[in-house]
N, C-alpha and C positions, 0 to 999 in steps of 0.2 A: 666809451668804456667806463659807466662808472662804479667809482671805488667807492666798496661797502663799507669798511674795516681797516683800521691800521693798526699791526698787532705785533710785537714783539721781534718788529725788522719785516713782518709781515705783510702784505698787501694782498686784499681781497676781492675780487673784484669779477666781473662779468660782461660780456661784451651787448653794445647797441642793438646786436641783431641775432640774438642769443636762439636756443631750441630748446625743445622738452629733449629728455627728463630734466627738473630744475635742478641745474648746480652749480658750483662756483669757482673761480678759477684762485689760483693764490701764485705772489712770487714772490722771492728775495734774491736780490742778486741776478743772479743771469737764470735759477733755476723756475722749474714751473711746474703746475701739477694740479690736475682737476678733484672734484668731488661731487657724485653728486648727492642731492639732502633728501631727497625721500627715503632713499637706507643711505644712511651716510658711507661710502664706498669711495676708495681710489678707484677713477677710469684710467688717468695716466697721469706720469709723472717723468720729468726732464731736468736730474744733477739733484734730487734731493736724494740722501741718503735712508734707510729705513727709521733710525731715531729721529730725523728730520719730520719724518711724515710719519711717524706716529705721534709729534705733539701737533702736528697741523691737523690731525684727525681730530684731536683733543680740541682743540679750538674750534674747528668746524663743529664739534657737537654742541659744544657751551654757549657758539652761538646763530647756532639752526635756525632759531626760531628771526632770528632779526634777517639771516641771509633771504628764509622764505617770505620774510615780510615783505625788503624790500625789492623781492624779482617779484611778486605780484602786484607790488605798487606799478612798478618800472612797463612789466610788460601788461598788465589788464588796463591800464588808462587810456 
């Protein structure tokens, strides 16, 4: 499971045996919530509240570009 990002209590992260479409998973605390980065989009989310996951949206956009970098690192090697 490894972790992209640590961010503002944040943890970014994506699993060993991940799937298309590319996206990322985030948590704090006991809550969870997906993303995927080719349109950046909530798939789902578990105790985050709306103002919650609109700054994790924010985040995921600011930094799309290192999430995509490192899932094609991770999964084309």
């Amino acid at each position: 499971m490894p972790t992209i990002l640590r961010l503002n209590g944040f943890r970014f992260f994506f699993y060993s045996n991940e799937h298309l479409p590319i996206h990322i998973h985030v948590e704090k605390e006991n809550k969870t919530a997906k993303f995927t980065l080719e349109e950046i989009e909530l798939v789902k989310s578990r105790g985050f509240n709306a103002s919650e996951l609109k700054k994790i949206r924010k985040l995921v956009s600011e930094n799309v570009d290192l999430f995509k970098n490192k899932w094609n690192e991770y999964f084309n090697n």
